[in-house]
DOMI-894323 format. One record per residue (C-alpha): z, x, y; residue in one letter; residue number from 0. Coordinates in steps of 0.25 Angstrom, whole numbers. Each point is the difference from the previous one (the first is absolute). Layout:
BEGIN
<<Z X Y> "A" NUM>,
...
END
This chain:
BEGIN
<<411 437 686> "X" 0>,
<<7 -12 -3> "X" 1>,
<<-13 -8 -2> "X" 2>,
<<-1 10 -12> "X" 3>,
<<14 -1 -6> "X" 4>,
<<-1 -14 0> "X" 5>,
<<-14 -1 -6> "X" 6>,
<<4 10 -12> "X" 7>,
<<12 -7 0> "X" 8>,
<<-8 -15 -2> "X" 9>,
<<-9 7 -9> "X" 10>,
<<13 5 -12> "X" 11>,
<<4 -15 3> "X" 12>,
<<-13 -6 -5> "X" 13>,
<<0 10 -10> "X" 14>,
<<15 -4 -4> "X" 15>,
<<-3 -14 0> "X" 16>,
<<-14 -1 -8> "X" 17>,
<<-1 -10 -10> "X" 18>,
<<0 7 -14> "X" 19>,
<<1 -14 -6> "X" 20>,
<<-7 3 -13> "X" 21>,
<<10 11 -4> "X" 22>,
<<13 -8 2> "X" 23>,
<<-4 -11 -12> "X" 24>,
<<-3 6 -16> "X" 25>,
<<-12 0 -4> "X" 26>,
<<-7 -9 -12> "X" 27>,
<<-8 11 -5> "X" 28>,
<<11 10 -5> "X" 29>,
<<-3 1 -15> "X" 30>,
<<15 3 -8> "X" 31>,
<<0 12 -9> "X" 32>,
<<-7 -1 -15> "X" 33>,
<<12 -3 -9> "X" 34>,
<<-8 -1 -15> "X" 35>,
<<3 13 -6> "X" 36>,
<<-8 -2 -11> "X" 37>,
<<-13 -2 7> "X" 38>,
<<3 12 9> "X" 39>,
<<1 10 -11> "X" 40>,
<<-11 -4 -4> "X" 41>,
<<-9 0 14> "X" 42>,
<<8 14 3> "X" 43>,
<<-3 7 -13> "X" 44>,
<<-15 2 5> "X" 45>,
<<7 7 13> "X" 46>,
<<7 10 -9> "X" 47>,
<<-3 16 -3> "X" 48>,
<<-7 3 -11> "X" 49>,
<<5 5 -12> "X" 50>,
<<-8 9 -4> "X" 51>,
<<-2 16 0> "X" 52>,
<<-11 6 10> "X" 53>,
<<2 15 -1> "X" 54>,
<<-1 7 12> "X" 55>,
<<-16 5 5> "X" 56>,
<<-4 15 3> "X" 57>,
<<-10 0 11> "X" 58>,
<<-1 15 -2> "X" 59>,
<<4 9 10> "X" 60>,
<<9 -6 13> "X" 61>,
<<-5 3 13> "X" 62>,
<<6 7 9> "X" 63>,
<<10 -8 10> "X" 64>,
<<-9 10 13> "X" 65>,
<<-9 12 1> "X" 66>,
<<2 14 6> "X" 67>,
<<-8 8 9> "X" 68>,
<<-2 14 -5> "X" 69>,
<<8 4 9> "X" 70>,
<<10 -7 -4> "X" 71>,
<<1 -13 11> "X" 72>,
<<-4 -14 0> "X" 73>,
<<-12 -4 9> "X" 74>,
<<-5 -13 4> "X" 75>,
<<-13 -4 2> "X" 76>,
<<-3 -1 15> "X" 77>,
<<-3 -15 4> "X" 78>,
<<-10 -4 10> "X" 79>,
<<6 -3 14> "X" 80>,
<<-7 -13 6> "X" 81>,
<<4 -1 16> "X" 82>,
END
């Protein structure tokens, strides 16, 4: 039993002492935000809504959200059982 404990516990010490080197320095690749306004407006303008009207369409008659039996209950179709 104390094999075990010391085991795990050697195991959360290794763990606690991995090298994470490469997340402890900044990195060269981080690219600062885009501060030129005058460019994004014009790159963002395409990303916009549009601006013009598209009236609703009527499909015709709206199906109904589920079916009744004649009876007045819901059925499921039975599924094939594969054992």
């Amino acid at each position: 039993m104390k094999a075990v404990f010391a085991l795990v516990l050697l195991a959360l010490v290794a763990i606690v002492a991995a090298d994470v080197s490469e997340l402890s320095g900044p990195s060269n690749e981080y690219l600062p935000p885009f501060k030129n306004e005058q460019d994004f407006g014009r790159v963002a303008a395409g990303f916009g809504p549009p601006r013009e009207y598209l009236p609703p369409t009527q499909s015709g008659e709206a199906a109904p959200a589920h079916s009744f039996g004649p009876d007045g209950y819901r059925y499921k179709n039975p599924t094939a059982r594969r054992f």
